[in-house]
C-alpha positions in Angstrom: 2.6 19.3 16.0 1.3 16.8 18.8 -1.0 14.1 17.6 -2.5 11.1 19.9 -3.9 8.1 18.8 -6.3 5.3 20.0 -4.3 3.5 21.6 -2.8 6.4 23.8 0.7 6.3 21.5 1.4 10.3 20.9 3.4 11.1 18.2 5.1 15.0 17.9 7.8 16.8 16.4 11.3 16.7 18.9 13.4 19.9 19.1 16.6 21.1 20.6 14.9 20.9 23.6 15.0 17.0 23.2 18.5 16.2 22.6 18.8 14.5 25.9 16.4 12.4 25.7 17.3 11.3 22.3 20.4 10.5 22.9 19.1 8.2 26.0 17.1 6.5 23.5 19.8 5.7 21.4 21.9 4.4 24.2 19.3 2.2 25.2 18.4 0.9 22.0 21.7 0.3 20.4 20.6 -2.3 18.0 20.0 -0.1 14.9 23.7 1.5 15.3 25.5 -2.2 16.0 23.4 -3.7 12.7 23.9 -0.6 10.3 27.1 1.0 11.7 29.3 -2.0 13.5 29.3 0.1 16.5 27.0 1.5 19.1 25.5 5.1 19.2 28.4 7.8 19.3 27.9 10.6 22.6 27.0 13.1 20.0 23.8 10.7 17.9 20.9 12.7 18.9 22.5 16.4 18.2 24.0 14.8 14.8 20.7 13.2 14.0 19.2 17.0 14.1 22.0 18.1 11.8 22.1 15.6 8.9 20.1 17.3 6.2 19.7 15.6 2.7 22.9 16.1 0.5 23.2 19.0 -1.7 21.5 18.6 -4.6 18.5 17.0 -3.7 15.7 18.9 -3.2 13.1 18.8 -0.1 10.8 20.5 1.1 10.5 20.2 5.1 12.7 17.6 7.4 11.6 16.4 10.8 12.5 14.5 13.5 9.2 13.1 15.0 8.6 11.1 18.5 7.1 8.6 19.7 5.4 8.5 23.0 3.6 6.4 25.3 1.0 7.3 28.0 3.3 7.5 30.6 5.4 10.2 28.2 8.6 7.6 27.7 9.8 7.6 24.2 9.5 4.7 22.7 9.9 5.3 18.9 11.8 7.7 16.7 11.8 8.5 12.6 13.6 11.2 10.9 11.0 11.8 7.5 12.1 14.2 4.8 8.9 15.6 3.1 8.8 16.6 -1.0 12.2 15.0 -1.3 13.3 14.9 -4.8 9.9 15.4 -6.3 6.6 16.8 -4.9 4.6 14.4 -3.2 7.5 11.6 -2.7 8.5 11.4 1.0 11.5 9.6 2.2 11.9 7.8 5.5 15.6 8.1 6.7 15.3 6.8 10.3 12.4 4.4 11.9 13.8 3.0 15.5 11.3 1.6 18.0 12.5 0.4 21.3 14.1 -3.0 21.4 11.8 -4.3 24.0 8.4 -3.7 22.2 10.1 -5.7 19.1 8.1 -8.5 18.0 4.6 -6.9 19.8 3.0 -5.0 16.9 3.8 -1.6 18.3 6.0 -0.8 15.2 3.5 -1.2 12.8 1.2 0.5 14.6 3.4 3.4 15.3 4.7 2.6 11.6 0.4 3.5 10.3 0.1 6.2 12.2 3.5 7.7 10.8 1.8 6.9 7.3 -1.4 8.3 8.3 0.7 11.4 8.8 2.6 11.7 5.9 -0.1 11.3 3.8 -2.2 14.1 5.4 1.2 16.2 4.7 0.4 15.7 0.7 2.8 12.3 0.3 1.7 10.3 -2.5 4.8 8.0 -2.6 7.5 6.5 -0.2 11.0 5.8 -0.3 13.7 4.6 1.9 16.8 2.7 2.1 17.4 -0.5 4.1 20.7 -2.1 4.9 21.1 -5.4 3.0 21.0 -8.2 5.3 19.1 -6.6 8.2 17.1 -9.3 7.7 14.2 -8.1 10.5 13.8 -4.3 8.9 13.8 -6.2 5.1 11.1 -8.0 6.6 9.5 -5.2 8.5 9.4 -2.8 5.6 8.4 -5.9 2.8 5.4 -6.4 5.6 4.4 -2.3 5.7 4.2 -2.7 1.8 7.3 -1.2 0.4 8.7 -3.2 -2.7 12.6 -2.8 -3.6 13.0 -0.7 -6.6 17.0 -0.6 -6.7 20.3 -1.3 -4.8 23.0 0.7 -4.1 26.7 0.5 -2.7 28.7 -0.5 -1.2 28.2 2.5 1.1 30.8 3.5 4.1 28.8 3.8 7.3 30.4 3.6 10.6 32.5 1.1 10.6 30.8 -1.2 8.2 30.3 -1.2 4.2 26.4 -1.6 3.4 24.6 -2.4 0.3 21.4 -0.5 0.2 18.2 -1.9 -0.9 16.1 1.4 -2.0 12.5 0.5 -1.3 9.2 2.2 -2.4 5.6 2.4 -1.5 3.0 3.9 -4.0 0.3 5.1 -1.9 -3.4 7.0 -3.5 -3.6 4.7 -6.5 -0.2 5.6 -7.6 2.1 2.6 -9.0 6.0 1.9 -8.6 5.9 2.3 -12.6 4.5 6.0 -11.9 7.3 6.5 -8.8 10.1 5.4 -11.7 9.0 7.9 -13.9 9.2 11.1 -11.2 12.3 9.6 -9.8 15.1 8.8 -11.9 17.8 8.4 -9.5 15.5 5.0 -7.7 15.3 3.2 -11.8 17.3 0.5 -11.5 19.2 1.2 -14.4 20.2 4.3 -12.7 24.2 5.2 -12.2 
């Protein structure tokens, strides 16, 4: 799966093949690790990133680790998207990094669309992810891209830290965040 938009971003599916490169991403764009992790990206990130699947239990349908490219080929974004996770049609986004240098100049939201685009040409009809509490630029990111917290959860170990979770959703084809409660259970906030 290679796609390429207007503006010359080109956004496919990464593969063993791409560990490497990965991994130099990471390095180079620490900012995500130090924020959700206390600590920067271990020497083993990008092969770990391939092999954390969903926990047992919760049922998907596809996982992928897509890229983000520019014209001159350089990665500049990454996002791990699990697809039918939990229920059909509700898509989870468990990793969205861009490179530290473009913040602040609109590229993530415009690599953020066309990542929507995508998943909704895949069948999503709703959204979910978790955001660290207190990461106060991805709060504000993901309350800008329309997502609206539905529940928290924690305190979560993570690297060297403990994170409260804010568990955000985005209703998408008419749908509401009333309609997402019902077909997940586990996001009501009256939820264990």
């Amino acid at each position: 799966m290679t796609t390429m938009d207007d503006d010359g971003h080109r956004l496919r599916e990464l593969g063993a093949d791409d560990i490497d490169v990965l991994q130099r991403f990471f390095e180079a764009n620490p900012e995500y690790f130090l924020t959700v992790n206390g600590e920067g990206p271990g020497p083993d990130e990008a092969r770990n990133e391939f092999a954390d699947l969903p926990p047992a239990g919760m049922p998907y349908r596809a996982m992928w680790l897509l890229g983000f490219f520019d014209r001159g080929g350089a990665l500049i974004g990454v996002a791990t998207i699990v697809g039918d996770f939990l229920q059909p049609h509700v898509w989870h986004v468990g990793l969205f990094i861009v490179a530290s240098a473009l913040h602040g100049s609109g590229v993530a939201h415009a690599l953020y669309r066309r990542l929507e685009r995508w998943m909704v040409e895949q069948g999503a009809r709703w959204l979910r992810l978790g955001v660290v509490q207190g990461s106060v630029k991805a709060e504000c990111f993901w309350l800008r891209c329309g997502y609206a917290q539905v529940r928290e959860r924690g305190p979560l170990a993570m690297g060297k830290k403990t994170n409260r979770l804010r568990v955000m959703a985005k209703p998408l084809a008419g749908g509401t965040i009333d309609e997402y409660l019902q077909l997940v259970e586990r996001d009501r906030p009256s939820a264990p």
